[in-house]
DOLO-380416 format. One record per residue (C-alpha): residue number from 1; x, y, z; residue in three letters. Coordinates in nm, 4 decimals, m for minus. Layout:
// residues N
+------+----------+----------+----------+--------+
! doza !       xx !       yy !       zz ! kolmar !
+------+----------+----------+----------+--------+
!  NUM !        X !        Y !        Z !    ALA !
...
+------+----------+----------+----------+--------+
END
This chain:
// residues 318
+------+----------+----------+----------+--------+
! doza !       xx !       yy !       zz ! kolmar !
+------+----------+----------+----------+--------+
!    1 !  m5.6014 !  14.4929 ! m10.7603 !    UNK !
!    2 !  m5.3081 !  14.4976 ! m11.0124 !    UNK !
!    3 !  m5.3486 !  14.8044 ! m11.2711 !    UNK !
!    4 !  m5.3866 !  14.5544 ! m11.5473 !    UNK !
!    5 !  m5.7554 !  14.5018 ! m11.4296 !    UNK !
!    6 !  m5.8244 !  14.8392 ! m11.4366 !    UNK !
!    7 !  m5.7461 !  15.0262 ! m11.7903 !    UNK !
!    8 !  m5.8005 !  15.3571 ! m11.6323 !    UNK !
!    9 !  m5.5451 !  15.2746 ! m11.3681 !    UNK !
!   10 !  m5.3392 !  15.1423 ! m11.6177 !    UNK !
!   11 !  m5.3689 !  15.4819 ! m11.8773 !    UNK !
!   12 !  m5.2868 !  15.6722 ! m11.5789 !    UNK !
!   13 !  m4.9539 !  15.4831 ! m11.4885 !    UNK !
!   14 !  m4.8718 !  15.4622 ! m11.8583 !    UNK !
!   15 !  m4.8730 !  15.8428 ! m11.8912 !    UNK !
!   16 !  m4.7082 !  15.8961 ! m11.5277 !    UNK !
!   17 !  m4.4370 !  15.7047 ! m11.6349 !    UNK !
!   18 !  m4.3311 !  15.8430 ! m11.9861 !    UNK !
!   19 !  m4.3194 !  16.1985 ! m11.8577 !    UNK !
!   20 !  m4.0814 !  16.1063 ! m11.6035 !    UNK !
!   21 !  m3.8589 !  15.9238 ! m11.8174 !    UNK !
!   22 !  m3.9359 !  16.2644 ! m12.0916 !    UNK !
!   23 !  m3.8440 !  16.4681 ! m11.7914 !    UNK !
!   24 !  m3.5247 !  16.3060 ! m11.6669 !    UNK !
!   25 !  m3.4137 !  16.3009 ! m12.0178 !    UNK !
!   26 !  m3.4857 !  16.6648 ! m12.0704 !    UNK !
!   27 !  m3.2857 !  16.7168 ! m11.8032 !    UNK !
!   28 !  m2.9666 !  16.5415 ! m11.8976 !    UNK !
!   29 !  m3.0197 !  16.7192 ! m12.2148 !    UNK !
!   30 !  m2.9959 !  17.0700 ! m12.0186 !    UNK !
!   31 !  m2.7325 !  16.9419 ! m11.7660 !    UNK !
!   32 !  m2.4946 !  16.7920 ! m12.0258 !    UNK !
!   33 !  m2.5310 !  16.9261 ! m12.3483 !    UNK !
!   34 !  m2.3216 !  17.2378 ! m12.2822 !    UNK !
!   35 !  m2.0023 !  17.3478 ! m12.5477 !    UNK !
!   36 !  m1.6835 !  17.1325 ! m12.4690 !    UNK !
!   37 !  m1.8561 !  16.9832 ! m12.1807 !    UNK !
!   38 !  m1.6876 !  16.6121 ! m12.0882 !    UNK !
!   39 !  m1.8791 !  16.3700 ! m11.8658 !    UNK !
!   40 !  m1.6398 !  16.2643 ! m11.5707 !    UNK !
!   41 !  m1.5859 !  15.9452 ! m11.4283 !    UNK !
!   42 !  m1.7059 !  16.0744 ! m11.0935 !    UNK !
!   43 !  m2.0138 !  16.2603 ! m11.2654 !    UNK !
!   44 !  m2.0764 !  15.9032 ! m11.4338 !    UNK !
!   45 !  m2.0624 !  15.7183 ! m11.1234 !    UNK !
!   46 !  m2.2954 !  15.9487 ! m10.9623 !    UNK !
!   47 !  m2.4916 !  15.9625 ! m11.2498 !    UNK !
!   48 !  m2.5493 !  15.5725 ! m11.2495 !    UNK !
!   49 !  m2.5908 !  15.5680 ! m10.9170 !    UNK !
!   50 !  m2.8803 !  15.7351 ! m10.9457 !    UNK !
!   51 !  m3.0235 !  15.5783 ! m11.2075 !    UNK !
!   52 !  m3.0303 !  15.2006 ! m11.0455 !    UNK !
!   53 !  m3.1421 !  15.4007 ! m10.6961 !    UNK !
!   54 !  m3.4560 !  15.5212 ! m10.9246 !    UNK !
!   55 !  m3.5433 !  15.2099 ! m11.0807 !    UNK !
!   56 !  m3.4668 !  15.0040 ! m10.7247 !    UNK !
!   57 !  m3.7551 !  15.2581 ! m10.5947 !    UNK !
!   58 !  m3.9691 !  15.2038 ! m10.8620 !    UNK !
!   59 !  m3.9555 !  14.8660 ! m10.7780 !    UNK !
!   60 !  m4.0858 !  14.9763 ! m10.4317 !    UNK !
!   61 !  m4.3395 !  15.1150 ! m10.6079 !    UNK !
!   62 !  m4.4570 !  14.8208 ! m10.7690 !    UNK !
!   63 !  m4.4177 !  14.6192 ! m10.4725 !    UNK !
!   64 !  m4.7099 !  14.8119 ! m10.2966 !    UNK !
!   65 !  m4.9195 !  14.8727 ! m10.6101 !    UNK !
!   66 !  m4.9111 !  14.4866 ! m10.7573 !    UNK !
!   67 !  m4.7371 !  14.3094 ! m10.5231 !    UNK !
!   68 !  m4.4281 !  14.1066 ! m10.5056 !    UNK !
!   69 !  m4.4815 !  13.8684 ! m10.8015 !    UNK !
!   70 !  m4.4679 !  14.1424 ! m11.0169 !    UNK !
!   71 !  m4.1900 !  14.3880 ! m10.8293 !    UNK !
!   72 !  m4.0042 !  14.0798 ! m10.8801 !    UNK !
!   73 !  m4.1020 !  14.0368 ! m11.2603 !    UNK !
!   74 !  m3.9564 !  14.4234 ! m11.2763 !    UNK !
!   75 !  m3.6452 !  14.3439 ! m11.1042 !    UNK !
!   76 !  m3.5643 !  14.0529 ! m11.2846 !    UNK !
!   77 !  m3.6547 !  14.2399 ! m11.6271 !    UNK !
!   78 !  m3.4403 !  14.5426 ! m11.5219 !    UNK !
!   79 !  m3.1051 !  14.2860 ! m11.4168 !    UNK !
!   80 !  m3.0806 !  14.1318 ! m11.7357 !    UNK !
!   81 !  m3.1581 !  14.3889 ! m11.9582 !    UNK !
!   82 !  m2.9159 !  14.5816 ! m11.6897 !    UNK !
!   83 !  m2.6501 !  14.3317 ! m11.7917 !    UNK !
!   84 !  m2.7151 !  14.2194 ! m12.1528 !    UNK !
!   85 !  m2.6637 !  14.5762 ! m12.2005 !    UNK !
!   86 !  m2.3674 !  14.5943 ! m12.0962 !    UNK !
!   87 !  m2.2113 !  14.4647 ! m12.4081 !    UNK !
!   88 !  m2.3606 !  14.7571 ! m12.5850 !    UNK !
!   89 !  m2.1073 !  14.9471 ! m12.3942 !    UNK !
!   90 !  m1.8138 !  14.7234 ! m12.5718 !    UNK !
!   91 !  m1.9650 !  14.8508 ! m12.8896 !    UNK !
!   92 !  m2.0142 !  15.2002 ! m12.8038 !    UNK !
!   93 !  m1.6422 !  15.2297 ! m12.7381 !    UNK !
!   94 !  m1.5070 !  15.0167 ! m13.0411 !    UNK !
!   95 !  m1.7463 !  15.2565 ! m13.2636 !    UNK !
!   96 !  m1.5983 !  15.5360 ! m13.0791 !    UNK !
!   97 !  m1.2515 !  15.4546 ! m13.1021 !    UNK !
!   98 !  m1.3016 !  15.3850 ! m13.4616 !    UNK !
!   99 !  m1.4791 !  15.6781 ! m13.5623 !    UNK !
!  100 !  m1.2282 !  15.9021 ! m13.3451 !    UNK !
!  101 !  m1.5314 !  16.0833 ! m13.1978 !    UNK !
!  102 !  m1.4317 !  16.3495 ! m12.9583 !    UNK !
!  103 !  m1.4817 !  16.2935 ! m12.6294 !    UNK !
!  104 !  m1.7096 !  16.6327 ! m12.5538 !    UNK !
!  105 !  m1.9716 !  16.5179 ! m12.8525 !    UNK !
!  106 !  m1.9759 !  16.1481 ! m12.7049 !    UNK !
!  107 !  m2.2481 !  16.2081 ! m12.4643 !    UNK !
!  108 !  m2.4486 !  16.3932 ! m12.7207 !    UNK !
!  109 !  m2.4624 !  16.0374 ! m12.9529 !    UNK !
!  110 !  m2.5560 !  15.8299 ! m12.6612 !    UNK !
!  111 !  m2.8300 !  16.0907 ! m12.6044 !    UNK !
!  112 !  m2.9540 !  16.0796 ! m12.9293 !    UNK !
!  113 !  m2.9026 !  15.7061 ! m12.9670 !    UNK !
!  114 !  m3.0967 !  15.6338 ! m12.6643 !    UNK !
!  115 !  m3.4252 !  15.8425 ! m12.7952 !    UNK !
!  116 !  m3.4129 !  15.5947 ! m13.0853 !    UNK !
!  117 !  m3.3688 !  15.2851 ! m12.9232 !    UNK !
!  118 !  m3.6602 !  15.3953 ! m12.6443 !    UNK !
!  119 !  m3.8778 !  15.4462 ! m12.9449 !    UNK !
!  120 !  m3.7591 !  15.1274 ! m13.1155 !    UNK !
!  121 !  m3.7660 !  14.8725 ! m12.8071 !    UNK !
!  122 !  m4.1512 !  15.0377 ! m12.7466 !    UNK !
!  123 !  m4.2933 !  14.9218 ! m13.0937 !    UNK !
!  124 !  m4.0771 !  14.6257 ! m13.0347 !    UNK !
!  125 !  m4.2006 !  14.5473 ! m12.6799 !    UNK !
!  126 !  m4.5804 !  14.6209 ! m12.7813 !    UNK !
!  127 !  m4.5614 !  14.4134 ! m13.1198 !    UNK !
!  128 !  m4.3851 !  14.1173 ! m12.9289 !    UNK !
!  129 !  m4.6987 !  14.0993 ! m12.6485 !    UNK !
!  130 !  m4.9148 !  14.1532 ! m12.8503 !    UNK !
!  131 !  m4.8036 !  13.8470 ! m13.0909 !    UNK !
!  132 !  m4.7300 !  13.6308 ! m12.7994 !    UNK !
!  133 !  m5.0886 !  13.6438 ! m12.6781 !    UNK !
!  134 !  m5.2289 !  13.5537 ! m12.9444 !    UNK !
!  135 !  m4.9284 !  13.3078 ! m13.0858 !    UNK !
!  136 !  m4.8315 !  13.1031 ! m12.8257 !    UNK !
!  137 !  m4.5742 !  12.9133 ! m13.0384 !    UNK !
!  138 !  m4.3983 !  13.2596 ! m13.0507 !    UNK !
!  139 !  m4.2634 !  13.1710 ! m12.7298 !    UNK !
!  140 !  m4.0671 !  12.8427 ! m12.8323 !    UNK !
!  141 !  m3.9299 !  13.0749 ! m13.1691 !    UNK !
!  142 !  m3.8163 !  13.3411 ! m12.9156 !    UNK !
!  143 !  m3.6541 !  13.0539 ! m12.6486 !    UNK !
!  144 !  m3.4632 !  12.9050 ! m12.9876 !    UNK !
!  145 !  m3.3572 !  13.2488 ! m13.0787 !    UNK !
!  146 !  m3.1995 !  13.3500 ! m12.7238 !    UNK !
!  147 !  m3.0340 !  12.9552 ! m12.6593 !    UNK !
!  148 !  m2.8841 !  13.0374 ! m13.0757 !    UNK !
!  149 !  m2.7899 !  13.4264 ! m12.9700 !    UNK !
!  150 !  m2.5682 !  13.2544 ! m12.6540 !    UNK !
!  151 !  m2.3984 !  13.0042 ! m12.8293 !    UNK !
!  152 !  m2.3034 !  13.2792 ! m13.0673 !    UNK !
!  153 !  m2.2152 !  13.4812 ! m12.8271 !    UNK !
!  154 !  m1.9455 !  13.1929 ! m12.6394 !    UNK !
!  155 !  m1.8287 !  13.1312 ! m12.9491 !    UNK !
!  156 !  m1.7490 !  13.4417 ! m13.0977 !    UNK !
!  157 !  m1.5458 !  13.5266 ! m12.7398 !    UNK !
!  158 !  m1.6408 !  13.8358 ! m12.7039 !    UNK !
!  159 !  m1.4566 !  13.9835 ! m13.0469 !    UNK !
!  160 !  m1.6824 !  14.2710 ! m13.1973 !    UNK !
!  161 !  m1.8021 !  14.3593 ! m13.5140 !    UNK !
!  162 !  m1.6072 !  14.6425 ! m13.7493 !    UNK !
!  163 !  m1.8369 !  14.9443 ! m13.7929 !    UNK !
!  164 !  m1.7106 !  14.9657 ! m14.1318 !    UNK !
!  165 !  m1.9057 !  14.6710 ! m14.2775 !    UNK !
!  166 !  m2.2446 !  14.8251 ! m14.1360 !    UNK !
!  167 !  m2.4533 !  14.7806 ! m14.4047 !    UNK !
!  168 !  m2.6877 !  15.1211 ! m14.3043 !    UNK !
!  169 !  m2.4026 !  15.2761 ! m14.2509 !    UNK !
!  170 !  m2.2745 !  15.2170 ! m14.6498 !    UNK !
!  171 !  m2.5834 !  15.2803 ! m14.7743 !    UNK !
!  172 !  m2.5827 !  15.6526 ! m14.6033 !    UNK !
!  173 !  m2.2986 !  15.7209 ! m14.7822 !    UNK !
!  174 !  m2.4247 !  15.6551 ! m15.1488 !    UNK !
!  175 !  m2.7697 !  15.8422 ! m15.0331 !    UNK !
!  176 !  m2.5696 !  16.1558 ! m14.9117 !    UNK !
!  177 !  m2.2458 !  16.3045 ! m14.9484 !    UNK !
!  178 !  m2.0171 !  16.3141 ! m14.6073 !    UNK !
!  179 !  m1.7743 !  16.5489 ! m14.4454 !    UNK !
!  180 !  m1.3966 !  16.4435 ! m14.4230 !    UNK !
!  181 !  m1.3885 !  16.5954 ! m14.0817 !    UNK !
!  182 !  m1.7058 !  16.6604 ! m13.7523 !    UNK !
!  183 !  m1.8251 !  17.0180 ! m13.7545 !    UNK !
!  184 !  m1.9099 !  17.0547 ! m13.4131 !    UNK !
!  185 !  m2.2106 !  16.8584 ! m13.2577 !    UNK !
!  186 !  m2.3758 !  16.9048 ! m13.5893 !    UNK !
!  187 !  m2.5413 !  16.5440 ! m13.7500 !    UNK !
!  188 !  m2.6214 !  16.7647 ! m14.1235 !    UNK !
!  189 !  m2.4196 !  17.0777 ! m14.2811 !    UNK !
!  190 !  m2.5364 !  17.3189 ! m14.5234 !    UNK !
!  191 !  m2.2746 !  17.3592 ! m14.7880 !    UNK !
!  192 !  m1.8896 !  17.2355 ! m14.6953 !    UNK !
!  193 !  m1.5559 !  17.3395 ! m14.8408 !    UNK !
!  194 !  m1.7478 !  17.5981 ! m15.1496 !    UNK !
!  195 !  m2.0023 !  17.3209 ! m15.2392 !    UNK !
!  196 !  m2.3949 !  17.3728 ! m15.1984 !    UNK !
!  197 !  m2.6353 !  17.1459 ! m15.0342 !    UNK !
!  198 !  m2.6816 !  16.8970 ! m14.7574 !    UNK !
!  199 !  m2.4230 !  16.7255 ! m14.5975 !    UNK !
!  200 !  m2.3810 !  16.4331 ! m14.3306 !    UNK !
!  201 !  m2.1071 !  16.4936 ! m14.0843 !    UNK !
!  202 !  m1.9221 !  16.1703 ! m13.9295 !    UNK !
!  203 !  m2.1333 !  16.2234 ! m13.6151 !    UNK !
!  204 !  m2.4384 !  16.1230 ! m13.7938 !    UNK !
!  205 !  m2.2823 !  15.8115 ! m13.9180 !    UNK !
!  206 !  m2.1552 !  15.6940 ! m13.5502 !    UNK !
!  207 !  m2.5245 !  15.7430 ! m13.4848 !    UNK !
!  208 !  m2.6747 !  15.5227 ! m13.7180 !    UNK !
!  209 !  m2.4285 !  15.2560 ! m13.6108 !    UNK !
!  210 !  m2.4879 !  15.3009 ! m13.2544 !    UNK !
!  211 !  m2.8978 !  15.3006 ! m13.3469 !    UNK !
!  212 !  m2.8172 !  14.9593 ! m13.5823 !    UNK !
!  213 !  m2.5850 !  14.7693 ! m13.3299 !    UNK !
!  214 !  m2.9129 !  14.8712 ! m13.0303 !    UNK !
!  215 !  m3.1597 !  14.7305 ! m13.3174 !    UNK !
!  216 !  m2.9362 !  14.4337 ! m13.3003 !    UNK !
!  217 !  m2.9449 !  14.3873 ! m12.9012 !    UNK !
!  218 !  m3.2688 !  14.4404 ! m12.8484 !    UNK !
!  219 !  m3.3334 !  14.1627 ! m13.0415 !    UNK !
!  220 !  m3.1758 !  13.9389 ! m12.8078 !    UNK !
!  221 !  m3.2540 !  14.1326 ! m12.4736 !    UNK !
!  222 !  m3.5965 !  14.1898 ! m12.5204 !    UNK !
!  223 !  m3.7543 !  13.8034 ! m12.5781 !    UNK !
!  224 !  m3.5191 !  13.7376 ! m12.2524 !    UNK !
!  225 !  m3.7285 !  13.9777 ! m12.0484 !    UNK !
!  226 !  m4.0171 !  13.8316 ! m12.2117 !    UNK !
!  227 !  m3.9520 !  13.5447 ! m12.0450 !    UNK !
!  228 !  m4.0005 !  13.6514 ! m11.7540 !    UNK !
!  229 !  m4.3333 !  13.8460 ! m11.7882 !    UNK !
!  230 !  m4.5808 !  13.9147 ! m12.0622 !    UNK !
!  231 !  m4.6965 !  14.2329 ! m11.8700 !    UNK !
!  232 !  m4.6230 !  14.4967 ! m12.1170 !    UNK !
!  233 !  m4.5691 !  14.7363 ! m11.8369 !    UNK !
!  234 !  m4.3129 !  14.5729 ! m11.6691 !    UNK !
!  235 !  m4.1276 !  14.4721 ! m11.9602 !    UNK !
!  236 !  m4.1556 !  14.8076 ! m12.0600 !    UNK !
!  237 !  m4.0438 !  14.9901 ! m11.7905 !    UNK !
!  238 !  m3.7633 !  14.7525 ! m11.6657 !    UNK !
!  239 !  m3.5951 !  14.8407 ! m12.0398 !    UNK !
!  240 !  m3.6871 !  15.2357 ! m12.0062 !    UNK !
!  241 !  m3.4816 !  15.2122 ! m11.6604 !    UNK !
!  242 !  m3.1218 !  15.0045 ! m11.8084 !    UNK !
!  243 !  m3.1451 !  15.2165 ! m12.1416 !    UNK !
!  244 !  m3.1801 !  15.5547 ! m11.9632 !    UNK !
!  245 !  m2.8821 !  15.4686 ! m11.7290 !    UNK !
!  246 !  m2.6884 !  15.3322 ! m12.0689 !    UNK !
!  247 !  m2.5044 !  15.6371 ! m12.0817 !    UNK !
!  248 !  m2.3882 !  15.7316 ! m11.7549 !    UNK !
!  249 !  m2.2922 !  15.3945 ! m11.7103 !    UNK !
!  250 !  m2.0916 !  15.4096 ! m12.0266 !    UNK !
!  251 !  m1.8919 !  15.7022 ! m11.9047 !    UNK !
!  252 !  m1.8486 !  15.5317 ! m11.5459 !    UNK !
!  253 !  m1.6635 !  15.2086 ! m11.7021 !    UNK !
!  254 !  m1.5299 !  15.2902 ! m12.0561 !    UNK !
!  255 !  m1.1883 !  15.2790 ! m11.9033 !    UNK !
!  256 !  m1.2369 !  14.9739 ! m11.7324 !    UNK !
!  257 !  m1.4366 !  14.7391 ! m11.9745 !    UNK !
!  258 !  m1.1213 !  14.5636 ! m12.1419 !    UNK !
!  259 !  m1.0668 !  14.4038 ! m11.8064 !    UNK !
!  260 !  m1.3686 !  14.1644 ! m11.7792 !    UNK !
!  261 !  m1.2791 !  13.9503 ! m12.0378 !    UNK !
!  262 !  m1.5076 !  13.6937 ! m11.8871 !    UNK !
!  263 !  m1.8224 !  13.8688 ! m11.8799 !    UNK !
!  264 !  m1.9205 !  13.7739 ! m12.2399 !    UNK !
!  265 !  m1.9358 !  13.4270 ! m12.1237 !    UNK !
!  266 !  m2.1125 !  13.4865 ! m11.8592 !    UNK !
!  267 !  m2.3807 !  13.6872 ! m12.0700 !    UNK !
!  268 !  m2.3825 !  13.4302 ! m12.2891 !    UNK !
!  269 !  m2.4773 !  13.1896 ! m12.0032 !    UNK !
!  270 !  m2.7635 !  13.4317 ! m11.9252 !    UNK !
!  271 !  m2.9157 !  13.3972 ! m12.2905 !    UNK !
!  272 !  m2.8963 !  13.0416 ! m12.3091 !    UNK !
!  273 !  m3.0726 !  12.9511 ! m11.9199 !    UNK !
!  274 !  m3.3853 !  13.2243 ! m12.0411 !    UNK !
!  275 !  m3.4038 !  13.0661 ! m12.3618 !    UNK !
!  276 !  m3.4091 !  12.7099 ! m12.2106 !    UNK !
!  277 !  m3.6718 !  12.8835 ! m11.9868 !    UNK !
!  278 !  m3.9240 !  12.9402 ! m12.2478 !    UNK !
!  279 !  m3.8398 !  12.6277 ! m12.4397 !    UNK !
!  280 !  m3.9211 !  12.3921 ! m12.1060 !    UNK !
!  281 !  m4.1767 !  12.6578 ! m11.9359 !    UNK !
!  282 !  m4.4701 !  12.4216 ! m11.9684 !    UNK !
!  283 !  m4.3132 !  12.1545 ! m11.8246 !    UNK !
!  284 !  m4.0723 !  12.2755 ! m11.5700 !    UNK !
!  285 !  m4.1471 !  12.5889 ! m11.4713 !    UNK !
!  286 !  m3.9069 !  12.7970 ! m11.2627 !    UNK !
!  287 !  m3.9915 !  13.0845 ! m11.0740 !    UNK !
!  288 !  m3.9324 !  13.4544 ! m11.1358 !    UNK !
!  289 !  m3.7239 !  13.4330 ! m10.7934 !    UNK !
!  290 !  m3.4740 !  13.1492 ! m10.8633 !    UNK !
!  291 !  m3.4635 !  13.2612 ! m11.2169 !    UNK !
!  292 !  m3.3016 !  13.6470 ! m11.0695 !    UNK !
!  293 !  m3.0955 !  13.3994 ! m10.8213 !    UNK !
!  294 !  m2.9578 !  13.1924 ! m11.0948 !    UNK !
!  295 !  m2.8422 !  13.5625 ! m11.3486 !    UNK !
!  296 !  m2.7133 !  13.7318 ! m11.0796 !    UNK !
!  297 !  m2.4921 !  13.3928 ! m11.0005 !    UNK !
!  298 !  m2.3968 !  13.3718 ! m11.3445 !    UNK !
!  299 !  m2.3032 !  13.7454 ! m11.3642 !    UNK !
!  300 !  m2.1145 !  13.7819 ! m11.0374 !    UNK !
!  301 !  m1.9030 !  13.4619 ! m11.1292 !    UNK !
!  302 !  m1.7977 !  13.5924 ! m11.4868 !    UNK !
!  303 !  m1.7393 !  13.9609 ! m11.3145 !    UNK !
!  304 !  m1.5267 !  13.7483 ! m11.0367 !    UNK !
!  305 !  m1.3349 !  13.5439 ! m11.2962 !    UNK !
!  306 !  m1.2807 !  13.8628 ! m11.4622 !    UNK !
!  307 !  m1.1233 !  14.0178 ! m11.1822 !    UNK !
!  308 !  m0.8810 !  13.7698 ! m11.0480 !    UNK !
!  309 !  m0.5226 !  13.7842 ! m11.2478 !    UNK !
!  310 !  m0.4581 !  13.5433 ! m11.5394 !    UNK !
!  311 !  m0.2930 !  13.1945 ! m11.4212 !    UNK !
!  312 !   0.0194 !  13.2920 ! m11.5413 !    UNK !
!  313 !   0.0656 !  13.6106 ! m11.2921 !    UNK !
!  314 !  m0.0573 !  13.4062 ! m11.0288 !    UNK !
!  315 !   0.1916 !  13.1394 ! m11.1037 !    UNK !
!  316 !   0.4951 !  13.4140 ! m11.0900 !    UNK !
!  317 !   0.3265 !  13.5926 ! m10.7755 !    UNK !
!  318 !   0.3223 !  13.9324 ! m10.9978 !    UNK !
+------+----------+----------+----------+--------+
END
């Protein structure tokens, strides 16, 4: 019987899950969050290792407590968030490079930033069910949104936005004064330079762009994995799993993200197929199966155009 028959079951698993992903992220917060510590590309491979081994046995999990309909629903949710996420990660290091952030308080933004966007993505998750349920035609809005979000997405070719013209982030600065310089890890000062009262280091403002641009994605990843399932659970947990691994994976590929110039393409592929999924669902509906076939297709050949050299070096054998 599938938990969602059974809201005991259901509380239970609910619970379960949150104070693992509480746990695991109380432990980051203790492994990482030492003075001058630097995540290292090994420790970031490992790291995100880990975190797709956890969420592949999860799905094992699933598999023998709902079956495979809906351990497919999970691993289908968990690839494309998985993926659409991964242009988060070309923000992440613009607003880093930008803001000059040192590289030892890095980890502690992405830590921060991913509390908030677990906490945002739940209301947003639980609101978007909810509405869906009893709003069908919520689906069609959501199916025009994502086949909109991937056309913008092709078109803009993968250029980013500048961190300066955040709107939150210009509004902080008339609500509170802010430091010319970080002070530490700290996000507030008392007092700075001989002047009383609160101050906002640059650290806080790197966070509320990293929280704003996440506000931004989820609107785009989350109907996607709607898409695939309306089972709050899954949808759910399938975003808890790609937003914990965010930051390790951020650390494992920072240095190598400027090389897949194709993969914004090929994201923006992914947007417009689930959107033209919940547009022609009625009518031609495709299964959770081919649907995971057809992303990880689209992803592997952007990641593969990516990764062969430009015409032009092939042309002069360099």
């Amino acid at each position: 019987m599938a938990i969602d028959d059974r809201p005991f079951d259901l509380l239970l698993f609910w619970i379960l899950f949150n104070l693992f992903a509480l746990g695991m992220l109380a432990l980051e917060l203790r492994i990482s969050h030492r003075p001058g510590h630097v995540v290292g590309f090994r420790q970031a491979i490992a790291r995100s290792a880990m975190w797709i081994a956890l969420a592949a046995g999860f799905a094992v999990l699933i598999f023998f407590w709902q079956g495979r309909q809906v351990a497919l629903e999970f691993v289908a949710g968990y690839v494309i968030e998985l993926a659409l996420s991964v242009d988060n990660l070309f923000i992440f290091l613009l607003v880093f490079r930008y803001f000059a952030v040192p590289d030892e308080q890095q980890h502690r933004v992405l830590f921060w930033g991913i509390i908030g966007a677990l906490a945002m993505r739940a209301c947003f998750i639980f609101a978007g069910v909810g509405l869906i349920h009893r709003f069908h035609w919520i689906l069609y809005a959501l199916g025009v949104l994502l086949v909109y979000s991937g056309i913008r997405l092709s078109i803009a070719g993968g250029q980013q936005p500048d961190p300066a013209k955040n709107l939150v982030v210009k509004a902080l600065r008339r609500l509170i004064p802010v430091t010319d310089q970080y002070v530490g890890g700290d996000f507030f000062v008392r007092g700075w330079k001989g002047n009383s009262g609160f101050y906002a280091t640059p650290l806080l403002i790197v966070l509320v762009v990293i929280e704003t641009s996440d506000l931004l994605f989820a609107v785009d990843s989350i109907p996607a994995v709607l898409a695939i399932t309306l089972n709050a659970f899954i949808v759910y947990t399938s975003n808890v799993f790609a937003v914990l691994g965010l930051r390790s994976m951020y650390f494992a590929v920072a240095g190598l993200l400027k090389t897949f110039r194709y993969l914004h393409y090929g994201l923006a592929a992914v947007l417009t197929l689930i959107g033209l999924k919940m547009l022609t669902a009625n009518r031609y509906p495709v299964s959770t199966l081919h649907t995971l076939a057809v992303v990880a297709a689209v992803l592997l050949i952007s990641v593969g155009a990516s990764a062969a050299p430009p015409s032009k070096e092939r042309s002069t054998g360099k």
